[in-house]
C-alpha positions in Angstrom: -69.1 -11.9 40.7 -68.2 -8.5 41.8 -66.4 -7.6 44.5 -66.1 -3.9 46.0 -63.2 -2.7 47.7 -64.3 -0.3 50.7 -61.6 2.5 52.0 -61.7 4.1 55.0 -62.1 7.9 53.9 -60.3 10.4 56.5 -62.3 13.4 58.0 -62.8 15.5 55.1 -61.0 19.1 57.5 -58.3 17.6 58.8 -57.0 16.5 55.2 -58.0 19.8 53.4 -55.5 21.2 55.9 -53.1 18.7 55.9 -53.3 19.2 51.9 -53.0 22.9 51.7 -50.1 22.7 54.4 -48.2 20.3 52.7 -48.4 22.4 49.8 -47.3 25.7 51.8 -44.4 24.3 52.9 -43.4 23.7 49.6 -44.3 27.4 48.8 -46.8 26.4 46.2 -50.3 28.6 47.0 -53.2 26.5 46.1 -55.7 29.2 45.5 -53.0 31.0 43.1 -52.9 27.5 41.4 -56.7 27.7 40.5 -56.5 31.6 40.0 -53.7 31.2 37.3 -55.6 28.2 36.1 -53.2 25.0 37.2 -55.3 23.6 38.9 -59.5 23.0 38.8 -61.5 23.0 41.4 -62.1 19.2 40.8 -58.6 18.1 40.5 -58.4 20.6 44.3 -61.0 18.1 45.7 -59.2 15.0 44.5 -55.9 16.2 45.9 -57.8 16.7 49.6 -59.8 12.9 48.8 -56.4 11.2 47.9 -54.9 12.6 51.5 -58.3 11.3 53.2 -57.6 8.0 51.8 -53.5 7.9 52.4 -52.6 6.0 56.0 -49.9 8.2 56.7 -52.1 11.0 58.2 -50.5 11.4 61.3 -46.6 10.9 60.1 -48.1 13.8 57.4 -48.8 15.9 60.9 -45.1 14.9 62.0 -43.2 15.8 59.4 -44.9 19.5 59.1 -44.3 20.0 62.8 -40.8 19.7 62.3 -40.7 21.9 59.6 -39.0 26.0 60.2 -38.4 26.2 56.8 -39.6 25.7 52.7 -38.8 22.6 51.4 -39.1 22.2 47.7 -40.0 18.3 48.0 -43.8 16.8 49.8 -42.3 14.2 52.3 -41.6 10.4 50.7 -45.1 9.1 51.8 -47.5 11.7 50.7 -49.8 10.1 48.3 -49.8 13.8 46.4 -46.3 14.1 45.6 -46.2 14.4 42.0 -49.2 16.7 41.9 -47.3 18.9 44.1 -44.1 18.6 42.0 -46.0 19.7 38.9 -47.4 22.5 40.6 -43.8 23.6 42.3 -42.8 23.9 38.9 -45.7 25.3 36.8 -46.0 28.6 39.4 -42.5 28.9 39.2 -42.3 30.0 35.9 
């Protein structure tokens, strides 16, 4: 027998913007990702469906409230840290 797991997916605006401003804050632009070729327009849409499917939406909204200033790290809970690490260091070069 089969069994299906269902996830509750997040509204698809609030975590493209919660995506791109995690990724602003640690001064990584997403559209110069794609331009420069670092990232595909397919892997951009799993980045925003991983945040629609992460439970930490609203601690997400917390932490970039608080924020004044670049930080080179996505906070501890963000389900796209190590994408954003890659992409930290690939445009930094």
């Amino acid at each position: 027998m089969m069994s299906a797991e269902l996830r509750f997916m997040g509204d698809p605006a609030r975590h493209f913007w919660l995506t791109r401003s995690v990724a602003r804050t640690m001064g990584i632009s997403l559209s110069e990702a794609m331009a420069t070729g670092h990232l595909s327009a397919t892997d951009y849409a799993k980045l925003v469906n991983t945040c629609r499917t992460c439970p930490n939406a609203t601690q997400c909204e917390s932490w970039l409230g608080e924020r004044r200033d670049a930080l080179p790290d996505a906070p501890d809970h963000c389900m796209n840290c190590t994408t954003f690490a890659r992409l930290a260091k690939q445009l930094a070069h």
